[in-house]
N, C-alpha and C positions, 0 to 999 in steps of 0.2 A: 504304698500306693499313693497317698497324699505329697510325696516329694515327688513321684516319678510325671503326676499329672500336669504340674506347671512346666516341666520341661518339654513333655511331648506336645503340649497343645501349642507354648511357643516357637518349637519348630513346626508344625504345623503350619500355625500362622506364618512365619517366616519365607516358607514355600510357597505360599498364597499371594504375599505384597506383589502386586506391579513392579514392574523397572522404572525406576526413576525418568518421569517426561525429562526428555533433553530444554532447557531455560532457554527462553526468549530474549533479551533487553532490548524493553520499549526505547524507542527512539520519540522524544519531541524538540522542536525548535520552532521559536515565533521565525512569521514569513518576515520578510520588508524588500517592496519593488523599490526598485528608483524610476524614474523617467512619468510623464505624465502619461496617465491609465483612470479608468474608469471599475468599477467593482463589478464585476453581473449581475448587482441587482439594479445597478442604475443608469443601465444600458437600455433602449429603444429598443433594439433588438438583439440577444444574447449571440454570441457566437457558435455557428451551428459545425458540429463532427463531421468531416469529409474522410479522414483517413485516422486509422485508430492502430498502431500497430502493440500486438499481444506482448506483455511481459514474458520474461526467462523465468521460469519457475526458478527459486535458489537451487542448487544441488543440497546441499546441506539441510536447508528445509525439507526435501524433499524426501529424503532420505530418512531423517528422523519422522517422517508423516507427520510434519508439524502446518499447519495451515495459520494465514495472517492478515493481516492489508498493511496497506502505508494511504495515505491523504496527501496527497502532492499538489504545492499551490506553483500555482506560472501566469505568465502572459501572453494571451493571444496578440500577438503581432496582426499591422494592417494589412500584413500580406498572407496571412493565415496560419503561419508558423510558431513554435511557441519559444519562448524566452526565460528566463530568470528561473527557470524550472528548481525547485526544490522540496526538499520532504518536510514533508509538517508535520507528520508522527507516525510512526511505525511500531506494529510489533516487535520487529526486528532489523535491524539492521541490513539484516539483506534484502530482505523485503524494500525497503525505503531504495534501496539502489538500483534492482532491480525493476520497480515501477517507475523510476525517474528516470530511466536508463532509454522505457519505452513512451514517455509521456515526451520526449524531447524529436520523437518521430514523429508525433500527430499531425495533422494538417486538419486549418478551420476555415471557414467562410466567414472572416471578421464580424465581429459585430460593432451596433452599431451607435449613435447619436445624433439627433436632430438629424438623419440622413445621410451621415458621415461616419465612414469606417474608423474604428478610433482602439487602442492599445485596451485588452479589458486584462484583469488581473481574476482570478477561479481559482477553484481548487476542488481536488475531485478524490475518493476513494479508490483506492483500486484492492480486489478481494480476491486473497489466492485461497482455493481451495483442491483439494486434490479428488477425485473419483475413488470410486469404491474399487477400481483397480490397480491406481495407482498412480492415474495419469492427469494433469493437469486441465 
């Protein structure tokens, strides 16, 4: 009986384990704009969201119900558009492409300095999460 009990309880346990979560690799890289720009916090008045359009859930993500963000730094342009868009860290790589994919659609109401629409450089989270059905 003493031989037979470590084997059954280790299959036991073995039926038990979870499936292995499918691995993420974080993504980070420092930003760097070129051209002259202001930071948002040192803007008179920050640049306000007019048009936001929604990230592509990864398929692969999705699939494995894995949930993530990415932080995507850019530049609001003085004509409200954004620029130099890049990922600044991600759970995952698809993640990071997919939210820089749709941050490059935005549209802003420049912001501003002493009165004057001026180049501002942000950066912002974006948070994929899936629903309890499956859907984004």
């Amino acid at each position: 009986m003493k031989k037979i009990l470590p084997v059954v309880l280790g299959a036991i346990l073995a039926g038990c384990s979870a499936p292995p979560a499918a691995r993420q690799t974080p993504v980070y890289s420092p930003v760097s704009f070129t051209g002259r720009f202001v930071y948002i916090v040192n803007a008179d008045v920050p640049p306000k969201l007019l048009f936001a359009a929604r990230p592509i859930y990864p398929f692969n993500m999705r699939a494995a119900q894995l949930s993530g963000n990415a932080t995507i730094g850019f530049i609001v342009e003085v004509d409200g558009t954004t620029s130099q868009v890049q990922v600044v860290n991600a759970t995952d790589p698809a993640f990071g492409d997919s939210a820089r994919e749709c941050v490059t659609k935005w549209r802003f109401h420049p912001g501003e300095k002493a009165g004057r629409p001026v180049r501002v450089a942000m950066d912002l989270p974006i948070v994929f999460t899936l629903n309890k059905d499956g859907g984004s």
